[in-house]
N, C-alpha and C positions, 0 to 999 in steps of 0.2 A: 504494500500500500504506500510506505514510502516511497518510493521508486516514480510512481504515479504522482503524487504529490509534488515531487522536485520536479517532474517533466511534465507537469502543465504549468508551471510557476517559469519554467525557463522559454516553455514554448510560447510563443506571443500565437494566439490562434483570434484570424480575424472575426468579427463579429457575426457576418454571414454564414460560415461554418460552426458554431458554436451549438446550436438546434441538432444538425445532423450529427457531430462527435456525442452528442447528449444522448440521440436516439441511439447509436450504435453501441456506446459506451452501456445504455439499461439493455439492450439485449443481449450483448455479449457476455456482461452481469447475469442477467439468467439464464443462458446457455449454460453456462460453466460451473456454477451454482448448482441445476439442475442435474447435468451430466455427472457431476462429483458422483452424484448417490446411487449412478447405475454401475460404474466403475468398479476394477478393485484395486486394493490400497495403492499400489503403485502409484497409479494416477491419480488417485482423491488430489497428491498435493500440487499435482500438476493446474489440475481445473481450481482448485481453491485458491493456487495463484493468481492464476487468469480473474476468477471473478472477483477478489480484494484487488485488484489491479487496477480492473474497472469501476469499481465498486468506489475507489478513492478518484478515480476521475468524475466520477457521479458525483457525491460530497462536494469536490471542489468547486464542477461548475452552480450546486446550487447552494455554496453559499455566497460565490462570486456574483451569481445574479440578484440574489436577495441583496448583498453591499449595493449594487447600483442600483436597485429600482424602490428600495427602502429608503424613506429620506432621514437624514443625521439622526431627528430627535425621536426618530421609531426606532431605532437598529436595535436598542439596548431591548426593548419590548419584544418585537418578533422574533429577534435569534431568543430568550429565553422562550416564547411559546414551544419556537420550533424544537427545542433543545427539551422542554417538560413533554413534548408529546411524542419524540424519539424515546425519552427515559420511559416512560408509563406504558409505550409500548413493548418494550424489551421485555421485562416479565409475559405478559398476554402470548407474546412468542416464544417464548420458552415451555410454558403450560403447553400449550397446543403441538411444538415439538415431541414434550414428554408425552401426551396425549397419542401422540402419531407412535410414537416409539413402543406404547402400550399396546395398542388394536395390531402394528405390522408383524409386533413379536422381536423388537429388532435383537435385544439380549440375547435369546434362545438362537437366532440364524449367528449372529456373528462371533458366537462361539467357537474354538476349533474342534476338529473330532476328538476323538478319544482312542487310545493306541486299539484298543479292541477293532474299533471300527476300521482301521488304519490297516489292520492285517487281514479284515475282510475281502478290502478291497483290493489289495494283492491277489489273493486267493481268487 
């Protein structure tokens, strides 16, 4: 994520292209995101790079946009809104992860075998 950070801070990106890296930037964010969870381990840290990568280009350009079209004596107001309804969110995401994690069984699947089984499958 820092990597992305430094290089939208270094890359001057004109204003007309800034829409489209936004758009491309949230779907490559969920591509990589999403593809993590089909994967195995190998690559989990592959696409979890890719999507923190993007992910921090996402952030930057909208707190970049919020600075410019925020006037002086709101900034201090809307970035804490923005900032209370990212924190209040994160819990509700977490529940609903462990939620998911309950109903897929993910404990049970990402177990490893057991040598018993292990010499089955030889056999």
């Amino acid at each position: 994520m820092f990597s992305a950070m430094v290089l939208t801070s270094i890359v001057k990106v004109p204003y007309d292209k800034r829409l489209c890296i936004f758009m491309v930037s949230g779907i490559i964010f969920s591509i990589g995101f999403a593809a993590f969870t089909m994967v195995n381990f190998k690559y989990m840290l592959f696409f979890l790079f890719i999507a923190g990568f993007f992910l921090a280009i996402l952030n930057t350009f909208i707190s970049a946009s919020l600075q410019l079209t925020v006037p002086q004596n709101m900034r201090g107001k809307v970035f804490s809104i923005k900032q209370t309804l990212v924190g209040g969110l994160t819990p509700i995401a977490m529940a609903t992860i462990r939620y998911l994690f309950v109903v897929v069984d993910i404990e049970k699947n990402s177990q490893p075998s057991t040598n018993n089984e292990n010499q089955k499958k030889v056999k």
